[in-house]
C-alpha positions as CSV (number, residue, x, y, z in Angstrom):
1,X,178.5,76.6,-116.7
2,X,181.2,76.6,-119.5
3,X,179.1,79.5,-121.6
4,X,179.0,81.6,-118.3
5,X,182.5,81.6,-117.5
6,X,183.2,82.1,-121.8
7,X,180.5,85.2,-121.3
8,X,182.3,86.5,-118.2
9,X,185.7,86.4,-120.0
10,X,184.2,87.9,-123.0
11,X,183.1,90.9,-120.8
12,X,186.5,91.2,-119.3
13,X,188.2,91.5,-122.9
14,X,185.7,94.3,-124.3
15,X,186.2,95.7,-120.5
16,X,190.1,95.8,-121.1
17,X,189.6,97.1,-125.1
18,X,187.5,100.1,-123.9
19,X,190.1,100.7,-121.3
20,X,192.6,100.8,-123.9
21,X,190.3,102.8,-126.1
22,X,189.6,105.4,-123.5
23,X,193.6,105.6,-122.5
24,X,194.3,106.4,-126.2
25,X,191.6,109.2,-126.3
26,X,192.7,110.7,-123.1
27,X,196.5,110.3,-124.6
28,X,195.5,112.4,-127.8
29,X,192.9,115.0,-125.8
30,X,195.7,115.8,-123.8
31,X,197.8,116.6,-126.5
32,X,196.3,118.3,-128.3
């Protein structure tokens, strides 16, 4: 049960990190 919920969280932070990523890229597309 505890490595599930550890997984799940995992999967949320590289969810949020390629969020972040793809805000960035978007940022400097636009921009340029």
């Amino acid at each position: 049960m505890k490595l599930e919920v550890s997984f799940f969280n995992h999967l949320g932070h590289m969810y949020d990190h390629c969020a972040a990523l793809f805000t960035i890229c978007s940022h400097f597309i636009c921009h340029t």
